[in-house]
Structure formats: structure tokens, C-alpha cells
PyMOL Python script that loads the backbone (N, CA, C, O; Angstrom):
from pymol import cmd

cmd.read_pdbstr("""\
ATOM      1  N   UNK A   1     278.100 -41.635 135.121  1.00  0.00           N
ATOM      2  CA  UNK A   1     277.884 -42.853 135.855  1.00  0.00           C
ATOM      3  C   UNK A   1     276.672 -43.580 135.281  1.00  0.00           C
ATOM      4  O   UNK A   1     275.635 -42.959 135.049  1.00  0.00           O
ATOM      5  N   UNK A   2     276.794 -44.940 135.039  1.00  0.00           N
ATOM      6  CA  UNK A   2     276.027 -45.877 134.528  1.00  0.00           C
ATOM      7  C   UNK A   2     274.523 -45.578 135.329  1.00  0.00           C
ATOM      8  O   UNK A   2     274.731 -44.609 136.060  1.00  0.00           O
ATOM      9  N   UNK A   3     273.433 -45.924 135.439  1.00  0.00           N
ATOM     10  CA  UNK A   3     272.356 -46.449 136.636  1.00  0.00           C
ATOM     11  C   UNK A   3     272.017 -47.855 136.207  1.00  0.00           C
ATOM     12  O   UNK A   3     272.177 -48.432 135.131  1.00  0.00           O
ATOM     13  N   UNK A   4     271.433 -48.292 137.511  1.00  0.00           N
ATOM     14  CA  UNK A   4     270.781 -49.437 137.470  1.00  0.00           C
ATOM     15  C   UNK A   4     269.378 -49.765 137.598  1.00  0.00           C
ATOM     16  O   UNK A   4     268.519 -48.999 138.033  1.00  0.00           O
ATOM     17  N   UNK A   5     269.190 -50.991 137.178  1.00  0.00           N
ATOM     18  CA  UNK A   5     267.336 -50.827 137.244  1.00  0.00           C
ATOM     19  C   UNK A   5     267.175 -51.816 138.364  1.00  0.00           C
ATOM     20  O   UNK A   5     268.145 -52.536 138.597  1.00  0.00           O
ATOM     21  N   UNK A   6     266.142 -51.947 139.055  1.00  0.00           N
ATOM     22  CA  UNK A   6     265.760 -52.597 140.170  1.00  0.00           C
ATOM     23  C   UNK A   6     264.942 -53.594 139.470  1.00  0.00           C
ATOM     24  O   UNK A   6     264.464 -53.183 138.413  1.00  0.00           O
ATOM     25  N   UNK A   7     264.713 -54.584 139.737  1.00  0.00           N
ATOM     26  CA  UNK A   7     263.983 -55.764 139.740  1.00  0.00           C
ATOM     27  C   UNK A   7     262.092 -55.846 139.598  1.00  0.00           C
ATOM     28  O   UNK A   7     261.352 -55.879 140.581  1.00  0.00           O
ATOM     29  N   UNK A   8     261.759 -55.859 138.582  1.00  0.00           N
ATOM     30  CA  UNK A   8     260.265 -56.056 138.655  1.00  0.00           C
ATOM     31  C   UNK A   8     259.779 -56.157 139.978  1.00  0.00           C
ATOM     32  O   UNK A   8     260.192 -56.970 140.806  1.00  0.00           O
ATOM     33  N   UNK A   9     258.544 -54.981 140.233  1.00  0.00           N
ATOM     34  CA  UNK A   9     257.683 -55.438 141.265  1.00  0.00           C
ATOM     35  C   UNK A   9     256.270 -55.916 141.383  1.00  0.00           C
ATOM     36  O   UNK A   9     255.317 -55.223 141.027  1.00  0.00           O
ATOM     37  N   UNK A  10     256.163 -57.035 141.857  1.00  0.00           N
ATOM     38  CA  UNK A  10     254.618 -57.387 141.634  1.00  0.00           C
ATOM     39  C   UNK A  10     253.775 -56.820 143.300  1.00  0.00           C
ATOM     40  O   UNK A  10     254.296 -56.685 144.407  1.00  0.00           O
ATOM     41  N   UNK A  11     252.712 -56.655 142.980  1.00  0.00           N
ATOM     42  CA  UNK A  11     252.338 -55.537 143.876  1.00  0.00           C
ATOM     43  C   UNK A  11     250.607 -56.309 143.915  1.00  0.00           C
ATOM     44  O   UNK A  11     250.168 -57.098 143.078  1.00  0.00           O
ATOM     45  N   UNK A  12     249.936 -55.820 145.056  1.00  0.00           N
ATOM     46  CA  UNK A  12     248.630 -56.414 144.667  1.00  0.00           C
ATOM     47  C   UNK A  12     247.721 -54.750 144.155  1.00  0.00           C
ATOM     48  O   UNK A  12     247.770 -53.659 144.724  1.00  0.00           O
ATOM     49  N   UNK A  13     247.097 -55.084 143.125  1.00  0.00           N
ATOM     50  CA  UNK A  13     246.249 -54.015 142.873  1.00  0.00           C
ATOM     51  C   UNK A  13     245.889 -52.521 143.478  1.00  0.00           C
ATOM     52  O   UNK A  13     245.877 -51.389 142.994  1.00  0.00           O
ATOM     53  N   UNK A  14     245.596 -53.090 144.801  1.00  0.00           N
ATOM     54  CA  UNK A  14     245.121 -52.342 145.560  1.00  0.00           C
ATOM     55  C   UNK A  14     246.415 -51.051 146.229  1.00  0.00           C
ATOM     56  O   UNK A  14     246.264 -49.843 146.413  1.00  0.00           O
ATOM     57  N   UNK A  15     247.437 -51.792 146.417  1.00  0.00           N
ATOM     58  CA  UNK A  15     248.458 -51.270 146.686  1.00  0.00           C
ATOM     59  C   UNK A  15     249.154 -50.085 145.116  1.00  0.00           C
ATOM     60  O   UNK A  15     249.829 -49.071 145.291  1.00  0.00           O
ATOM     61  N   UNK A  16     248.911 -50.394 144.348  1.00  0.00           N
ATOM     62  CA  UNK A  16     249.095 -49.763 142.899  1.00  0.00           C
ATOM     63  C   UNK A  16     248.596 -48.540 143.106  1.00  0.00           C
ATOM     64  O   UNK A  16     249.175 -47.507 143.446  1.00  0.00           O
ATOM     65  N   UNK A  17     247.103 -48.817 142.796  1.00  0.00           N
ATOM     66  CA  UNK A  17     246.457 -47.690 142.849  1.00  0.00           C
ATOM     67  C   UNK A  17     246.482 -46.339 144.247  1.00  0.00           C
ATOM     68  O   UNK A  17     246.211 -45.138 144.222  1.00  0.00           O
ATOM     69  N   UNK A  18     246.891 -47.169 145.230  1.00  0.00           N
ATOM     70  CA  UNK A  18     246.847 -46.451 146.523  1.00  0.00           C
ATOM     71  C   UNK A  18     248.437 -45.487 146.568  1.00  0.00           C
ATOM     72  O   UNK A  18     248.615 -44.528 147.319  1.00  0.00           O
ATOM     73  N   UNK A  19     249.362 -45.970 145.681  1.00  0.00           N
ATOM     74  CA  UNK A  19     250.409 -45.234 145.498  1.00  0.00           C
ATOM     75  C   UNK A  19     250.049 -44.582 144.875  1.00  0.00           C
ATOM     76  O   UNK A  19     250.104 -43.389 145.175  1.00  0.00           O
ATOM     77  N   UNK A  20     249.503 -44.981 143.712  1.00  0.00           N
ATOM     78  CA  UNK A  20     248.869 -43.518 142.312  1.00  0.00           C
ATOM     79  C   UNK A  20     248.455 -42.753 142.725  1.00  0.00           C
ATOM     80  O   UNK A  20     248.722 -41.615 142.340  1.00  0.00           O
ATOM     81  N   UNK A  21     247.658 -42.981 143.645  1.00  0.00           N
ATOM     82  CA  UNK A  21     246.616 -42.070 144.363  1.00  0.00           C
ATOM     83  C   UNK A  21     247.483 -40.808 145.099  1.00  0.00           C
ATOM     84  O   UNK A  21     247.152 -39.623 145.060  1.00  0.00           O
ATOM     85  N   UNK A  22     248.551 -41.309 145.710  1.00  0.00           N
ATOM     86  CA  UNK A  22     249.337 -40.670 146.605  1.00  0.00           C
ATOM     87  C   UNK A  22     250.477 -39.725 145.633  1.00  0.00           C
ATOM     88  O   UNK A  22     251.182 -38.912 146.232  1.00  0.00           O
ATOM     89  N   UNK A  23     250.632 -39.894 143.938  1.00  0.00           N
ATOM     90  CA  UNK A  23     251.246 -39.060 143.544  1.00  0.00           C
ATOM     91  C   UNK A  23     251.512 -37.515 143.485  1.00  0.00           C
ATOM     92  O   UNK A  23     250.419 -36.999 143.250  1.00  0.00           O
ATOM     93  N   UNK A  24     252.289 -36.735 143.572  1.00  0.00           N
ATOM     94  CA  UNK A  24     251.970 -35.577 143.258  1.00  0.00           C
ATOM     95  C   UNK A  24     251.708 -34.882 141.990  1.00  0.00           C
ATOM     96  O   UNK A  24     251.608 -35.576 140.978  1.00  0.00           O
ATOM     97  N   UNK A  25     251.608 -33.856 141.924  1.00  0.00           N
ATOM     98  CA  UNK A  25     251.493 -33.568 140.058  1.00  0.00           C
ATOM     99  C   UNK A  25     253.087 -33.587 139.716  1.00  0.00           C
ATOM    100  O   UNK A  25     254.081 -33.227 140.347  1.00  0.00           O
ATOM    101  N   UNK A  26     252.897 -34.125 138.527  1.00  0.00           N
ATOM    102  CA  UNK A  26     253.648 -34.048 137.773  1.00  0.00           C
ATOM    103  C   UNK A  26     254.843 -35.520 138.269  1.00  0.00           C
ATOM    104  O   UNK A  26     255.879 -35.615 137.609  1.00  0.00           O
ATOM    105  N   UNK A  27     254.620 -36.422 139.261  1.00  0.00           N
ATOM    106  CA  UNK A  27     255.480 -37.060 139.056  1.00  0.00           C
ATOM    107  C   UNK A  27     254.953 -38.357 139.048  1.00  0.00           C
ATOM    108  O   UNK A  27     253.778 -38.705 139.167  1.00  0.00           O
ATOM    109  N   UNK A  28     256.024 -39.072 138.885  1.00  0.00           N
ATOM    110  CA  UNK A  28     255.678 -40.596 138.121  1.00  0.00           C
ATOM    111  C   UNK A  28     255.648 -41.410 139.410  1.00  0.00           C
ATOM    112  O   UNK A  28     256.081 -41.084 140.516  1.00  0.00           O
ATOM    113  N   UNK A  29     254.973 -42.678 138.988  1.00  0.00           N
ATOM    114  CA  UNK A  29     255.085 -43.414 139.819  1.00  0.00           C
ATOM    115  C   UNK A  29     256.648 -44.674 140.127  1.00  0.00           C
ATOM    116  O   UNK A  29     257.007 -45.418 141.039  1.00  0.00           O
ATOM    117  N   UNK A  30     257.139 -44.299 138.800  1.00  0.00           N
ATOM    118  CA  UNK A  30     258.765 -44.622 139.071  1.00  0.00           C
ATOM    119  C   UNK A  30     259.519 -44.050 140.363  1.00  0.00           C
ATOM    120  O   UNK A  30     260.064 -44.543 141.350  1.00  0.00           O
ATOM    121  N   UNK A  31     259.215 -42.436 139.738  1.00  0.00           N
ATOM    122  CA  UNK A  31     259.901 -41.727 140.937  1.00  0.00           C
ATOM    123  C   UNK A  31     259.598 -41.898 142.518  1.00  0.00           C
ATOM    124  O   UNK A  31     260.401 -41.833 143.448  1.00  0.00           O
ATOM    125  N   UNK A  32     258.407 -42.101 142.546  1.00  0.00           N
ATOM    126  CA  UNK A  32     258.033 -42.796 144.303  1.00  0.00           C
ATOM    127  C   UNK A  32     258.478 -43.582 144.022  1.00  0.00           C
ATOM    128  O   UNK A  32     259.505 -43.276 144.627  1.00  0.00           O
ATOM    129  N   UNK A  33     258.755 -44.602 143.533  1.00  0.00           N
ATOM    130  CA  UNK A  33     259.246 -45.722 143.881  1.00  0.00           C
ATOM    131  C   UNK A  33     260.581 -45.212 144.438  1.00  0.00           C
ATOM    132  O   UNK A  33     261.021 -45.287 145.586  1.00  0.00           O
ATOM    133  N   UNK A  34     261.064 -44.724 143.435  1.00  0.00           N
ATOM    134  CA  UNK A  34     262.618 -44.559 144.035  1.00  0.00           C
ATOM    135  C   UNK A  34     263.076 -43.839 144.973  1.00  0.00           C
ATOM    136  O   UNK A  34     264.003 -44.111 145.736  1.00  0.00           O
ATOM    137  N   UNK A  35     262.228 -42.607 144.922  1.00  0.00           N
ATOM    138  CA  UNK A  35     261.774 -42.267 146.225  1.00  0.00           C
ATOM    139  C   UNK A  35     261.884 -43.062 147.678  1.00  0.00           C
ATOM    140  O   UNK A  35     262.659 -43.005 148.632  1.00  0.00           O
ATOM    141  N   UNK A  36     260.981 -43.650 147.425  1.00  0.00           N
ATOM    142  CA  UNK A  36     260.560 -44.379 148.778  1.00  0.00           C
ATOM    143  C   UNK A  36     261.919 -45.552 148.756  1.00  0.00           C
ATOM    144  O   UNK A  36     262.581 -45.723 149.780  1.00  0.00           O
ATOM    145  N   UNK A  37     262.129 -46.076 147.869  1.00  0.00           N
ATOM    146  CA  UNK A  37     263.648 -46.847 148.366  1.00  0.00           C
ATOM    147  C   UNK A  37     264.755 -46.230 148.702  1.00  0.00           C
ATOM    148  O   UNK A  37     265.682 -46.865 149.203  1.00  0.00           O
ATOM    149  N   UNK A  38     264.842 -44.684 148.443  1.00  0.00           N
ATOM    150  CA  UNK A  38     265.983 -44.511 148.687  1.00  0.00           C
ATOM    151  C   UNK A  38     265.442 -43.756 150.511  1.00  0.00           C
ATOM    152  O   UNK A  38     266.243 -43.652 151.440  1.00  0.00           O
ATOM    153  N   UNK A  39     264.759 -43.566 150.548  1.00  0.00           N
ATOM    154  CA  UNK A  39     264.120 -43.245 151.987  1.00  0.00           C
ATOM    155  C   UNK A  39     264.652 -44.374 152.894  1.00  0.00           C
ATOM    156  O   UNK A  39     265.645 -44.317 153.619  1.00  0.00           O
ATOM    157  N   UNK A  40     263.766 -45.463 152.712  1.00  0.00           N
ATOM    158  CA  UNK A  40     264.182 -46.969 153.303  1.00  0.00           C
ATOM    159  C   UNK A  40     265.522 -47.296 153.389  1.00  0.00           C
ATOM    160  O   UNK A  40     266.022 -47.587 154.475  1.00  0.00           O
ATOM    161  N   UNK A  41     266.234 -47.279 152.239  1.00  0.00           N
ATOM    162  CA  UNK A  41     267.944 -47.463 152.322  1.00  0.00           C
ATOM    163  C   UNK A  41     268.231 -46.329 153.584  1.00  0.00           C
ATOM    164  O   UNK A  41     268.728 -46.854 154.580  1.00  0.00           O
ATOM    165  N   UNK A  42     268.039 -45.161 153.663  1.00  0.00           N
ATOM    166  CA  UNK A  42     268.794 -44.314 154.496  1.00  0.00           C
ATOM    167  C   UNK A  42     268.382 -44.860 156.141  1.00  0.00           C
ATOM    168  O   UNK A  42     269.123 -45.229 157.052  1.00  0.00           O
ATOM    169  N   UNK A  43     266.839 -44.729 156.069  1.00  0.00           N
ATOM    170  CA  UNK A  43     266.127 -45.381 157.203  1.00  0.00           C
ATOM    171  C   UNK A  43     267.297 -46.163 158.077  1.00  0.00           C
ATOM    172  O   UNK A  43     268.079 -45.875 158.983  1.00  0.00           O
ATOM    173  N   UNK A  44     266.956 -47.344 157.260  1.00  0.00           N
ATOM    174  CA  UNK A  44     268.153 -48.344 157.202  1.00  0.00           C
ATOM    175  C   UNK A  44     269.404 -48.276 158.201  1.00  0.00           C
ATOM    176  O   UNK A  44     269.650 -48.476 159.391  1.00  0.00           O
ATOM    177  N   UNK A  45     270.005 -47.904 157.107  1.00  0.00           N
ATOM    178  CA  UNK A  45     271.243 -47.359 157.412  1.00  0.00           C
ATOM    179  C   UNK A  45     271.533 -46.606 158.976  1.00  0.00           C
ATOM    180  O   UNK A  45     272.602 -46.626 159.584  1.00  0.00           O
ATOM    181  N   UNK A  46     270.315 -45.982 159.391  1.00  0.00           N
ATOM    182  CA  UNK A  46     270.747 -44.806 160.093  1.00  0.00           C
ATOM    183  C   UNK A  46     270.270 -45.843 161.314  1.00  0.00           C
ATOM    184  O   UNK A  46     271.012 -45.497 162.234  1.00  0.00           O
ATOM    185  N   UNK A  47     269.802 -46.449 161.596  1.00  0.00           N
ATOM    186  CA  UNK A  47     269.189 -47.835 162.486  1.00  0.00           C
ATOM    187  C   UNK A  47     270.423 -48.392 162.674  1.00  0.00           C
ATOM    188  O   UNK A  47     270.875 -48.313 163.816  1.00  0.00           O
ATOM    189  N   UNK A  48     271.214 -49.048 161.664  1.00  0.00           N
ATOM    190  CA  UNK A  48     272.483 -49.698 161.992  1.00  0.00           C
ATOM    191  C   UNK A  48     273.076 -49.213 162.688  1.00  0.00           C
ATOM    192  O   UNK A  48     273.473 -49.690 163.751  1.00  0.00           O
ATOM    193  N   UNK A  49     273.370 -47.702 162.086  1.00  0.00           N
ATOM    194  CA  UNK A  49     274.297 -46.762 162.925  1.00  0.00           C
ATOM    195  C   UNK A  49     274.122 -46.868 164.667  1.00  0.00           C
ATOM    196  O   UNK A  49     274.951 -47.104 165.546  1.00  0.00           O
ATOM    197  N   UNK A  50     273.009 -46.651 164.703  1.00  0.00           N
ATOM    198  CA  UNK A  50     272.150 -46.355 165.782  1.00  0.00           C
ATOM    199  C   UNK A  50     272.804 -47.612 167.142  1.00  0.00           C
ATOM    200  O   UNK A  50     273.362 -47.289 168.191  1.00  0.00           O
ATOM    201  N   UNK A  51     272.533 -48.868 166.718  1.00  0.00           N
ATOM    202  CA  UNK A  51     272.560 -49.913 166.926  1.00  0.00           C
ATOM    203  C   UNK A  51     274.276 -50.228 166.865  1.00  0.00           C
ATOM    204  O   UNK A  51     274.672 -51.063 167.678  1.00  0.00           O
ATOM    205  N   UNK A  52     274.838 -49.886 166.363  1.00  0.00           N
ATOM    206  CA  UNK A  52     276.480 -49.712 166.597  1.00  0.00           C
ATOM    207  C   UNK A  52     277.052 -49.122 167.802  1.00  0.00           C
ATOM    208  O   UNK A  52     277.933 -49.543 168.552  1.00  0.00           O
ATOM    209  N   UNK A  53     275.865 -47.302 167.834  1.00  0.00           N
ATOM    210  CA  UNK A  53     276.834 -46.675 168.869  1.00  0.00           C
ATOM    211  C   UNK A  53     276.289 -47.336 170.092  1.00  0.00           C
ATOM    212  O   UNK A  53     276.953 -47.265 171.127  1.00  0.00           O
ATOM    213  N   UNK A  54     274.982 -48.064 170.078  1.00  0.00           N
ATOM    214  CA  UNK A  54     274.138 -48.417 171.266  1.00  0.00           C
ATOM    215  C   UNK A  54     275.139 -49.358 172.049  1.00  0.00           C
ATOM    216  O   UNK A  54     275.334 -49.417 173.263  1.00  0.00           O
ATOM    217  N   UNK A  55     275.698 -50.049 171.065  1.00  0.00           N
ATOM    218  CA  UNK A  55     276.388 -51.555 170.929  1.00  0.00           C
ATOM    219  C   UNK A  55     277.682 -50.991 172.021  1.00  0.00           C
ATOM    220  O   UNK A  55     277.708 -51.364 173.194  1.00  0.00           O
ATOM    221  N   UNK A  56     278.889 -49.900 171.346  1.00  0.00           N
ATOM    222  CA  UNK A  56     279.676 -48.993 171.678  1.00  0.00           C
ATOM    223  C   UNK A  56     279.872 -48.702 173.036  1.00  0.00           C
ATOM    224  O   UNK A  56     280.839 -48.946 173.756  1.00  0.00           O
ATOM    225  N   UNK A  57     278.247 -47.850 173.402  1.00  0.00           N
ATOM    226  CA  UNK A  57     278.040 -47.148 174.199  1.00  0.00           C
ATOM    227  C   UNK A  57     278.052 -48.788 175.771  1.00  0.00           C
ATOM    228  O   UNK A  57     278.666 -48.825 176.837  1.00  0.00           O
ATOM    229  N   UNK A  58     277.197 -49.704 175.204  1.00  0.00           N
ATOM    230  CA  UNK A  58     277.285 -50.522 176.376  1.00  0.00           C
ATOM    231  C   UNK A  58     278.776 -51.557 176.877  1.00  0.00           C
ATOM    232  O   UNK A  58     279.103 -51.932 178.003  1.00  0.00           O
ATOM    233  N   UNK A  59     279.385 -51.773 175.654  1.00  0.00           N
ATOM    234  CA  UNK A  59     281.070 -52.018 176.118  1.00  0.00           C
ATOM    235  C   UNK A  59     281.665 -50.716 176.894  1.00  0.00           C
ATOM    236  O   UNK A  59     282.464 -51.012 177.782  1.00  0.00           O
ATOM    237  N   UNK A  60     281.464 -49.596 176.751  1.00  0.00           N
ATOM    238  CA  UNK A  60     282.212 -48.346 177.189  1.00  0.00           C
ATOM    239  C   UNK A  60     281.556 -48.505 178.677  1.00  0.00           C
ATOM    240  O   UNK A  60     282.309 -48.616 179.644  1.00  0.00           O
ATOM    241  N   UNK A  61     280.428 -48.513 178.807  1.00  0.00           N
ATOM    242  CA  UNK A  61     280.011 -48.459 180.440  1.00  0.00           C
ATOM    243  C   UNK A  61     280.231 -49.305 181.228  1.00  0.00           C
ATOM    244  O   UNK A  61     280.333 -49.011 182.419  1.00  0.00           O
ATOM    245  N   UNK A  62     280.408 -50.975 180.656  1.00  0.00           N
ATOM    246  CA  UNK A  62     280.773 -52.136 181.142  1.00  0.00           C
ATOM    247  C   UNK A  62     282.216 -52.135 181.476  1.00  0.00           C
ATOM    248  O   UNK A  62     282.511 -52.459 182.627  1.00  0.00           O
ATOM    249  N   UNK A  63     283.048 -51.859 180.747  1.00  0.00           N
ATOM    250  CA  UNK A  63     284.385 -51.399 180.599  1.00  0.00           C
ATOM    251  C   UNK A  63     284.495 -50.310 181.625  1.00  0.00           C
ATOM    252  O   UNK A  63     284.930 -50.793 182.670  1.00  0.00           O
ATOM    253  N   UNK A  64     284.205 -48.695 181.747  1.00  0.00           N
ATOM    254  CA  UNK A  64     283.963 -48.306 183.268  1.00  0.00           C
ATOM    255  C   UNK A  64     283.371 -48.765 184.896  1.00  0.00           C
ATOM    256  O   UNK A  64     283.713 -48.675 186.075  1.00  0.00           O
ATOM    257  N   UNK A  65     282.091 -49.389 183.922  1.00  0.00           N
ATOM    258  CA  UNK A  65     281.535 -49.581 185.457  1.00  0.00           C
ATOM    259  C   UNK A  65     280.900 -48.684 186.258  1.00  0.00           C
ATOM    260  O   UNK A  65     280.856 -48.457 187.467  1.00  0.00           O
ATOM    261  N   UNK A  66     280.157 -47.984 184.726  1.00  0.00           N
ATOM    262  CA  UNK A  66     279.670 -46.261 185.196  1.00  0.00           C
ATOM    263  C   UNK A  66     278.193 -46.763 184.757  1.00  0.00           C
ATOM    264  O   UNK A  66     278.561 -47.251 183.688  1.00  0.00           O
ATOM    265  N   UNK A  67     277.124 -46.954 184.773  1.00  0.00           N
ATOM    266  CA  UNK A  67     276.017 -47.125 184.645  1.00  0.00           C
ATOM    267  C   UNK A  67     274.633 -46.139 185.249  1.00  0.00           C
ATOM    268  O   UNK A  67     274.650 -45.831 186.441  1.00  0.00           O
ATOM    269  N   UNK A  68     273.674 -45.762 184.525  1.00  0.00           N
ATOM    270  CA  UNK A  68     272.770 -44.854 184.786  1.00  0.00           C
ATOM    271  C   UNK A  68     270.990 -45.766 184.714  1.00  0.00           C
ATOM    272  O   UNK A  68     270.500 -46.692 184.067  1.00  0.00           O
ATOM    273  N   UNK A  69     270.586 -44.913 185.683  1.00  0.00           N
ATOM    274  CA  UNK A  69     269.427 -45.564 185.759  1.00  0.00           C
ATOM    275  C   UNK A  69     268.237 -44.995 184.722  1.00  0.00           C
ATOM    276  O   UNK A  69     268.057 -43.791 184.540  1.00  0.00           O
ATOM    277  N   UNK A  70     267.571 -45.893 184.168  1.00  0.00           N
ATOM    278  CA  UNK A  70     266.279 -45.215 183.372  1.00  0.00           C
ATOM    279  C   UNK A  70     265.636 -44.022 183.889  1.00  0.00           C
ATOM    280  O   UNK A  70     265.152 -43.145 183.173  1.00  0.00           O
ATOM    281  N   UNK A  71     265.648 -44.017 185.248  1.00  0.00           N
ATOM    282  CA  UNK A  71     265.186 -42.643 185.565  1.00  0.00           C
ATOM    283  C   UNK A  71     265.790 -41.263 185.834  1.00  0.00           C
ATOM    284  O   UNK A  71     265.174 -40.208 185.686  1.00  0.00           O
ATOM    285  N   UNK A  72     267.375 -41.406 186.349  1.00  0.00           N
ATOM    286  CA  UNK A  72     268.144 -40.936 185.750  1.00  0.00           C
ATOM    287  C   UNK A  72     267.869 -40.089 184.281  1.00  0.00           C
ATOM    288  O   UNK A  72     267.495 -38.960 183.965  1.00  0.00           O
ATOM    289  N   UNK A  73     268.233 -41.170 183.683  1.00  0.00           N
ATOM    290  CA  UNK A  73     268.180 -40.435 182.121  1.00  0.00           C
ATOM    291  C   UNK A  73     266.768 -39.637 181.503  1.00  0.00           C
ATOM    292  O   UNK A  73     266.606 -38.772 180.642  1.00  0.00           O
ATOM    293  N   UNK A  74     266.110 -40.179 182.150  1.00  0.00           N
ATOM    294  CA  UNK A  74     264.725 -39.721 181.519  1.00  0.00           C
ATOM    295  C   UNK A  74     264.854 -37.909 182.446  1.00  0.00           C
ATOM    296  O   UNK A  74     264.616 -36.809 181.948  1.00  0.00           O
ATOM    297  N   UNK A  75     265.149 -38.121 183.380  1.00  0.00           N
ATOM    298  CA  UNK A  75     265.153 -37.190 184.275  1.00  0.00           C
ATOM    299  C   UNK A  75     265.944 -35.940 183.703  1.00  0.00           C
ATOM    300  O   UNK A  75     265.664 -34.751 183.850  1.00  0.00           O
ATOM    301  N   UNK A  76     267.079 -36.549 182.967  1.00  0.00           N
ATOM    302  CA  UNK A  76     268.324 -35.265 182.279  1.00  0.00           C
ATOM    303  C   UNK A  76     267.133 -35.082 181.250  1.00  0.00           C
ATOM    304  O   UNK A  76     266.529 -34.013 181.166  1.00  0.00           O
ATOM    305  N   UNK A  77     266.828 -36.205 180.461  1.00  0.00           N
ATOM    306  CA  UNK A  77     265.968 -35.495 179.184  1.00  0.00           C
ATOM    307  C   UNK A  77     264.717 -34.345 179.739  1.00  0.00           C
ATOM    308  O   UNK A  77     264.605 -33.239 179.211  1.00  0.00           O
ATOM    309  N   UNK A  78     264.207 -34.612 180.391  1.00  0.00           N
ATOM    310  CA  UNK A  78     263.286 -33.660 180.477  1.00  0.00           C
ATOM    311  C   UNK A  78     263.965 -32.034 181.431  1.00  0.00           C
ATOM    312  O   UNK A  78     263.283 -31.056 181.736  1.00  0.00           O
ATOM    313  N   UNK A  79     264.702 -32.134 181.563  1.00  0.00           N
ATOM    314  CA  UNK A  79     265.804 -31.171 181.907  1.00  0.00           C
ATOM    315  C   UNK A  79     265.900 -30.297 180.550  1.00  0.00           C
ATOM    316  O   UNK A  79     265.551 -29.158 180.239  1.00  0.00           O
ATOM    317  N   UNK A  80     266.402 -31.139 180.032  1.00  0.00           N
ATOM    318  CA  UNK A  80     266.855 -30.996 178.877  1.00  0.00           C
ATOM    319  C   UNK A  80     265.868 -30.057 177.874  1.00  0.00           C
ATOM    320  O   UNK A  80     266.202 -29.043 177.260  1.00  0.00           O
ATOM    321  N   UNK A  81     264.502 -30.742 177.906  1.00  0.00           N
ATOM    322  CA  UNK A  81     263.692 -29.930 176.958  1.00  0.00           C
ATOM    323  C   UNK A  81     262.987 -28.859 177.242  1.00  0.00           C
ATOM    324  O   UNK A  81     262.438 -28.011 176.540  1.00  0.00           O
ATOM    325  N   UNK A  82     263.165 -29.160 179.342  1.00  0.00           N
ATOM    326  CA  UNK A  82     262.658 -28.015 179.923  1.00  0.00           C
ATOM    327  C   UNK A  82     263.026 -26.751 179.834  1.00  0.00           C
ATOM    328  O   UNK A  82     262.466 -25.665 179.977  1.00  0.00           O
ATOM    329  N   UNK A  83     264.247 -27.177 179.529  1.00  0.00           N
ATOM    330  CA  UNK A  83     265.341 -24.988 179.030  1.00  0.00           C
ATOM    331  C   UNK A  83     264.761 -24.513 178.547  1.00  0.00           C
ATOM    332  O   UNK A  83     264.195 -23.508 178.976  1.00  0.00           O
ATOM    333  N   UNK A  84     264.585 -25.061 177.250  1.00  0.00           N
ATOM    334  CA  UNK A  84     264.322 -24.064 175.811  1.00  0.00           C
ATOM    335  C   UNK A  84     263.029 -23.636 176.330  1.00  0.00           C
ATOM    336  O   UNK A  84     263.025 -22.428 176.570  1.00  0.00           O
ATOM    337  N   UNK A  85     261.430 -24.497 176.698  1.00  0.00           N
ATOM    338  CA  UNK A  85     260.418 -24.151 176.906  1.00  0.00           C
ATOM    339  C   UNK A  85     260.549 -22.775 177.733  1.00  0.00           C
ATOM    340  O   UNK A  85     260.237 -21.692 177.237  1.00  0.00           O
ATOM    341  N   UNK A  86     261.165 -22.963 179.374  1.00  0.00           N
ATOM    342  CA  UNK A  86     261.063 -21.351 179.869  1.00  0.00           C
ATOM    343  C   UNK A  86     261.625 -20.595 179.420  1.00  0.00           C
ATOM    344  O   UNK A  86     261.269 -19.516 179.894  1.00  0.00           O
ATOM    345  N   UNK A  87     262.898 -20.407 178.217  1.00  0.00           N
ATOM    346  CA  UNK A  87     263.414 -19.105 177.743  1.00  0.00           C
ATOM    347  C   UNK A  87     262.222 -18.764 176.818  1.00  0.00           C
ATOM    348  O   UNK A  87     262.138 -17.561 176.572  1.00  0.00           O
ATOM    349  N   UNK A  88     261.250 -19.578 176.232  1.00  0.00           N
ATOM    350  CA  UNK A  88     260.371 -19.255 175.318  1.00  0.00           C
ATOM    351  C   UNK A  88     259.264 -18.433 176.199  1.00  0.00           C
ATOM    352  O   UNK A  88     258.605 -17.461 175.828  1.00  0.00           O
ATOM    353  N   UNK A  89     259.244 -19.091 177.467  1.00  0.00           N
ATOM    354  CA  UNK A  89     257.926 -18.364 178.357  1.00  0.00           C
ATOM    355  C   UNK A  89     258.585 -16.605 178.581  1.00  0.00           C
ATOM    356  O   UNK A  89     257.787 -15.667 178.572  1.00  0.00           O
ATOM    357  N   UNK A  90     259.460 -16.468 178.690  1.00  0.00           N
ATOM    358  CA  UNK A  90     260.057 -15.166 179.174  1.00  0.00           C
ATOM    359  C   UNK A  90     259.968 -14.257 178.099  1.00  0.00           C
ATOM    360  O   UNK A  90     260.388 -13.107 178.227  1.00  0.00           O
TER     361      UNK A  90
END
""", "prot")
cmd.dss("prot")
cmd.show_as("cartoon", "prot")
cmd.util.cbc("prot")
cmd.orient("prot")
């Protein structure tokens, strides 16, 4: 498979060096770059998703007519995280 190159980046100084700075051994500052875009692309991506099922989720309840209250939910979540904590206390 071919690759492609991304587009010149102009950057201010300060920002340059503050990535350099942040390299690890042995790798380039190409590779953060690409790095970090392909981070952002997924980021991305996973936000849309997010924002789809959110989208989903509020036709499906409107469409029932089943609706939950913020406290409600907050209420299952901490339910929720409360399990695991007391099997850990035991």
C-alpha cells in the first residue's frame, strides 16, 4: 500500500521545541506527529460514534415514552461502581 504525506506544518517555535522536548528516545518527531494525528482521528471518530448512539438513544425513548431522571441514572451508576468496591472490601 502506497502512504501519504500530510501537508506542511507551520508551528510557532515554542510549540516545536515543547514537542522535542516531549520525545522519547529514539523517536522522531515525525512519528509524534503521526502519532498524535492518528490519536485525534480515533478521538474523533469515537465522539461521533458517541453522539450517534446519544442521537439513537433519544428517538428510542421519545418513540417509547420511557424517560429517566438525572438522578435516577446517576443513582444506577453509583450502584453500579458500588459492587465491585465491597467485593474488594471482603
Amino acid at each position: 500500500m502506497k502512504t501519504a504525506t500530510m501537508p506542511a506544518l507551520r508551528v510557532q517555535p515554542e510549540l516545536r521545541q515543547a514537542a522535542e522536548e516531549m520525545l522519547r528516545p529514539g523517536e522522531t518527531l515525525s512519528a509524534f506527529v503521526e502519532d498524535s494525528l492518528c490519536r485525534n482521528v480515533e478521538l474523533r471518530r469515537a465522539q461521533q460514534e458517541f453522539i450517534v448512539r446519544g442521537l439513537a438513544s433519544r428517538d428510542a425513548a421519545k418513540k417509547a415514552d420511557v424517560y429517566f431522571s438525572a438522578d435516577e441514572v446517576l443513582q444506577e451508576l453509583d450502584d453500579i461502581f458500588a459492587s465491585p468496591r465491597k467485593k474488594a472490601r471482603k
